[in-house]
Every structure is written in structure tokens, then in C-alpha cells.
C-alpha atoms as a printed R data frame, in Angstrom:
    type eleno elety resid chain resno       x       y       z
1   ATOM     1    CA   UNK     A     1 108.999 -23.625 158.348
2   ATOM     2    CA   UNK     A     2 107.508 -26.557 160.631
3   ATOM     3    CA   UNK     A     3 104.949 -29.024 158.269
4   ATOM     4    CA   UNK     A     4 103.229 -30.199 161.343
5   ATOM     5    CA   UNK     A     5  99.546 -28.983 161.714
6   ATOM     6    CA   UNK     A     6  99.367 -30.419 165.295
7   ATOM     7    CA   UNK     A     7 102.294 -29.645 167.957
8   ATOM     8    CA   UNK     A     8 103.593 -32.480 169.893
9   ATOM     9    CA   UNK     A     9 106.653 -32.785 171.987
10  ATOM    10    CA   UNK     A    10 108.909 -36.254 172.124
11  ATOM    11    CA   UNK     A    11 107.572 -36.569 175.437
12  ATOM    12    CA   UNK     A    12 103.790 -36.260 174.368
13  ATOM    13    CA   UNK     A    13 104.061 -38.657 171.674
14  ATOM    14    CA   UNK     A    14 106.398 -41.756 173.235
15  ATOM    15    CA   UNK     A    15 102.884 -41.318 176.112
16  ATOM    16    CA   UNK     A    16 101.020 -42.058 173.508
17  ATOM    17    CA   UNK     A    17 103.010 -45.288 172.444
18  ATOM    18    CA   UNK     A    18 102.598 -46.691 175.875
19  ATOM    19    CA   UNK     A    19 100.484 -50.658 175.861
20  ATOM    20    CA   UNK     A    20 101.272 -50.634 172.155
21  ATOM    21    CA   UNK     A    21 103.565 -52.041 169.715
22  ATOM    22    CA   UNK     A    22 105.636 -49.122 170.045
23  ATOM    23    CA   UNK     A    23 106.960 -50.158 173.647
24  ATOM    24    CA   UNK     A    24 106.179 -53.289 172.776
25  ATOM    25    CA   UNK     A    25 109.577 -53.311 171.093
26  ATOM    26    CA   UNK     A    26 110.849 -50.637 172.831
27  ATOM    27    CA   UNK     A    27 110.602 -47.691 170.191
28  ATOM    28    CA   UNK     A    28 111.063 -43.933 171.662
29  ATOM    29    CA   UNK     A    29 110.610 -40.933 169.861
30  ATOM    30    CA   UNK     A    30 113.802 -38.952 170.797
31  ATOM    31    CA   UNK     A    31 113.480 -36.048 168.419
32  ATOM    32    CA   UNK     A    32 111.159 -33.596 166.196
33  ATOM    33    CA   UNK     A    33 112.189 -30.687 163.878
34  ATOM    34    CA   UNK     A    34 110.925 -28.799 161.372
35  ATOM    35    CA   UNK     A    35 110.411 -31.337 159.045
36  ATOM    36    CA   UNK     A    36 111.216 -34.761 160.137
37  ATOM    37    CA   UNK     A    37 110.571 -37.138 163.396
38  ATOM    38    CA   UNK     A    38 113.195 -39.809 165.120
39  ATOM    39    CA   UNK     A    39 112.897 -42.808 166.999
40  ATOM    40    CA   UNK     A    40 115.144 -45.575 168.335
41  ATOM    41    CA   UNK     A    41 114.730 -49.201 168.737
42  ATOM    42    CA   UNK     A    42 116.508 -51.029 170.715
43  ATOM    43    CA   UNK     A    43 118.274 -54.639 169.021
44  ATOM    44    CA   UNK     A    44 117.416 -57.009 171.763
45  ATOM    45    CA   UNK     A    45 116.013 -60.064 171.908
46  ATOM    46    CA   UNK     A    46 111.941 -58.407 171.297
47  ATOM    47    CA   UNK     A    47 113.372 -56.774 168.067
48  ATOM    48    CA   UNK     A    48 115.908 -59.774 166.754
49  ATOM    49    CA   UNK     A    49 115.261 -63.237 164.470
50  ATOM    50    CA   UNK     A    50 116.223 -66.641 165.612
51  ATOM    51    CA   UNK     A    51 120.300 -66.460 164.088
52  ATOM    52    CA   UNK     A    52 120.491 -62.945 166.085
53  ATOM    53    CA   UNK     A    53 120.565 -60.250 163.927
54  ATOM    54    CA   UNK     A    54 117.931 -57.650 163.998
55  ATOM    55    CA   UNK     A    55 114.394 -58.623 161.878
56  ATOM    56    CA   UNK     A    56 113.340 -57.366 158.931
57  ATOM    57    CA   UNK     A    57 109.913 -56.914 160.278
58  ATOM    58    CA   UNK     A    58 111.087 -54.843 163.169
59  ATOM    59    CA   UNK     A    59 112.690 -52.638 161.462
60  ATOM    60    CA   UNK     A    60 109.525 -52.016 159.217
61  ATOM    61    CA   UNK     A    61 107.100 -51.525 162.863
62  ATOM    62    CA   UNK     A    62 110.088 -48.775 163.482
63  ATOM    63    CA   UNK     A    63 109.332 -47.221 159.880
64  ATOM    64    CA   UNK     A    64 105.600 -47.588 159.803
65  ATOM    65    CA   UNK     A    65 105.721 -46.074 163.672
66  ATOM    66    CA   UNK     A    66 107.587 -43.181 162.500
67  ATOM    67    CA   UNK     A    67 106.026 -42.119 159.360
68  ATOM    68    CA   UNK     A    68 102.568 -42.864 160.712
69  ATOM    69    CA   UNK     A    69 103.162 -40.870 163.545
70  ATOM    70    CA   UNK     A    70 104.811 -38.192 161.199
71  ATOM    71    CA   UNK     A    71 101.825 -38.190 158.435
72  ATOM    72    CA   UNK     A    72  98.727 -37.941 161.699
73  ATOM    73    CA   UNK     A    73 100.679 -34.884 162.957
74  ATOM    74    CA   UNK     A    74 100.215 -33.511 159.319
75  ATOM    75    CA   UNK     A    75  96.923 -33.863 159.225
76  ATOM    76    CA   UNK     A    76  93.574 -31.440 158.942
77  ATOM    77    CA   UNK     A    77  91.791 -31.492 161.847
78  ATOM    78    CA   UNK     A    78  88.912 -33.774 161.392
79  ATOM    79    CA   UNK     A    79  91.159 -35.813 159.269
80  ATOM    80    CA   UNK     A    80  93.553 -39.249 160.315
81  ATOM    81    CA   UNK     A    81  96.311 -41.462 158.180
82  ATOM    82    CA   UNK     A    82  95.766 -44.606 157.612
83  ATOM    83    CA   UNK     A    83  98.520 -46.722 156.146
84  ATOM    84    CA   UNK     A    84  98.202 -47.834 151.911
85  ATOM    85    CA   UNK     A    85 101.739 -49.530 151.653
86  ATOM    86    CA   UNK     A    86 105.251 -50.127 153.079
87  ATOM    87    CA   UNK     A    87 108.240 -51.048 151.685
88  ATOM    88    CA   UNK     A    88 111.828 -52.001 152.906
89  ATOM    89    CA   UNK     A    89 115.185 -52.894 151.600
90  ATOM    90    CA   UNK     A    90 117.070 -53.833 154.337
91  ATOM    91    CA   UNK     A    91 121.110 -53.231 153.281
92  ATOM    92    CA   UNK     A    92 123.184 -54.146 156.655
93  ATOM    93    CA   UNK     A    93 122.658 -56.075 159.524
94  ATOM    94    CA   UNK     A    94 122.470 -55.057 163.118
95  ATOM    95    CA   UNK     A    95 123.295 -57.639 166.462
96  ATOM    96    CA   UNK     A    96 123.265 -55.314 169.364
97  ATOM    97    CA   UNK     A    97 122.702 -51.752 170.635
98  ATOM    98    CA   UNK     A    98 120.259 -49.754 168.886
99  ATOM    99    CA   UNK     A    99 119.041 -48.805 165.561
100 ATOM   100    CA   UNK     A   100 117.425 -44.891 164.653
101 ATOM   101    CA   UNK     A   101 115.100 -43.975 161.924
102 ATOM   102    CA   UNK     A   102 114.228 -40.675 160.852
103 ATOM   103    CA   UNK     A   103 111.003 -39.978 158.787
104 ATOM   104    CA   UNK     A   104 109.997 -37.665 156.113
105 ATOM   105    CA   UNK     A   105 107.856 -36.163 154.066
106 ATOM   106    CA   UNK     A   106 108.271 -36.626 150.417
107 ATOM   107    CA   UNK     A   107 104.786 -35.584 149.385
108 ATOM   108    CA   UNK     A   108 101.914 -34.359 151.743
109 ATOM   109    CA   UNK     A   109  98.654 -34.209 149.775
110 ATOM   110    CA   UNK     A   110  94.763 -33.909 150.387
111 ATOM   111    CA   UNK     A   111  94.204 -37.750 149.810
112 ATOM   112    CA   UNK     A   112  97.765 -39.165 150.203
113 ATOM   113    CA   UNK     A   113 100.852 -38.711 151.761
114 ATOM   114    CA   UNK     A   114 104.323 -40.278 150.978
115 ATOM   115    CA   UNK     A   115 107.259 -40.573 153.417
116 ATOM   116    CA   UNK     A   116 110.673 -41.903 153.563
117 ATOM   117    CA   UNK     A   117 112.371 -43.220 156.483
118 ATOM   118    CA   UNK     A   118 115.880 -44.180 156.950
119 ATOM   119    CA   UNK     A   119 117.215 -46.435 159.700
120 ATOM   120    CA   UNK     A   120 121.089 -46.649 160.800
121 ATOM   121    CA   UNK     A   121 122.913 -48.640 163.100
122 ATOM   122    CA   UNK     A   122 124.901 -46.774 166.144
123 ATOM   123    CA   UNK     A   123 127.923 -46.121 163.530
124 ATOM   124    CA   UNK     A   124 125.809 -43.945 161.248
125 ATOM   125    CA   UNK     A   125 125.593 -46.658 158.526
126 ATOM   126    CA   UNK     A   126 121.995 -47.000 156.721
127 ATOM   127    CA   UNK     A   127 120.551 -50.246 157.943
128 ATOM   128    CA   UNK     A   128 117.235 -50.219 155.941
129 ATOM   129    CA   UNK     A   129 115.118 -47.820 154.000
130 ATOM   130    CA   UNK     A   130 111.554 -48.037 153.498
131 ATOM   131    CA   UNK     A   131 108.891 -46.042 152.317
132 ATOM   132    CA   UNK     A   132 105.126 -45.594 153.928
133 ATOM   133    CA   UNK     A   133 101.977 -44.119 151.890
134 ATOM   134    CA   UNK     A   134  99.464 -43.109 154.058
135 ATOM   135    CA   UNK     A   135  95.618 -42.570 153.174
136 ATOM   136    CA   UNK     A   136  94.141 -39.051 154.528
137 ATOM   137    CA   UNK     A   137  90.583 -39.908 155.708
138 ATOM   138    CA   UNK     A   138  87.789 -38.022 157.181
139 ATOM   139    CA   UNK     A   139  87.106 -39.159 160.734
């Protein structure tokens, strides 16, 4: 059973990250299920530190971008998420290609939500995990 309380397609939402930081750094939203959205980032020279290896920080835009996105979609209309706190431990390096996160939900709740999102490098191996509490406010 789908959590989302608004429908959007990959498509939909990577329009909506156009003139933003999301293509900014070059995230796309490649996939949404029942319970979980994906996005890549690209490890380039928008997304990587001075010695060449992908930034901490980057990878943290990729995780708030996800679970942001993830939490809004979850939302009552009338309602929007605002983001309360992020955190990251970042547990293997990246140089090249591109990294992919995948948020979700670990509590969804009138006031708060909670979600976790996992990044990995292009052999499947968890680059960073981080987890995003998100405010539920009335617009």
C-alpha cells in the first residue's frame, strides 16, 4: 500500500528540481514505489572536494533532496515539510561515476516525520547514511 497522499511521477518531480540545487548538482529522481523515492547524483567536479573524492555536504543536499521530497508528497493537503535536522555518517568514499540514495519513511506523524536515506556508490556499497526530520506545517 503506497504512503504517498499526492501522486507524482519521476518525470513530474526532477521538473520540479529544474533552476534549483537539485540540478544544480545534477540530482534526478529515477524511481518511486510504494514506499520509498530514488535519486542519483552524479560525482563530478559540482559534487566533489578539493583532494577529489565526493563531499560530505553533497551527499547530505542528495539526502535532504530525497527525504524532503519524500515527506511533501506525504503530506495533508493544506499542509508542507519543512526540514528540523539532518544527519550523516559518511562510511566510504566515492571519485567518479555516480552515487544513489533511496529515502524512507521511518515515522510519518501529524507534526513530524522521520526518514532514512541510504546512499551507495555504483558497486552497491553504502557510501553514507543520514537521517532527515521534517516539521509538518499548515500553509
Amino acid at each position: 500500500m503506497s504512503i504517498w497522499k499526492t501522486q507524482a511521477t519521476p518525470e513530474s518531480l526532477n521538473q520540479k528540481c529544474e533552476g534549483n540545487m537539485c540540478s544544480h548538482v545534477g540530482i534526478k529522481i529515477v524511481a518511486i514505489g510504494d514506499d520509498f523515492i530514488r535519486g542519483t547524483m552524479p560525482v563530478d567536479e559540482r559534487t566533489k572536494q578539493p583532494v577529489g573524492l565526493l563531499h560530505g555536504g553533497a551527499s547530505v543536499v542528495l539526502a535532504e533532496t530525497l527525504g524532503s521530497i519524500g515527506a511533501n508528497l506525504c503530506c495533508a493537503e493544506n499542509h508542507y515539510c519543512v526540514g528540523l535536522e539532518i544527519n550523516a555518517n559518511h562510511l566510504k568514499s566515492a571519485s567518479s561515476g555516480q552515487v544513489t540514495g533511496t529515502a524512507k519513511a521511518v515515522h510519518i506523524g501529524r507534526s513530524t516525520q522521520v526518514w532514512e536515506i541510504r546512499i551507495e556508490n555504483e558497486q552497491g556499497q553504502l557510501t553514507c547514511i543520514s537521517r532527515l526530520t521534517m516539521a509538518v506545517v499548515s500553509r
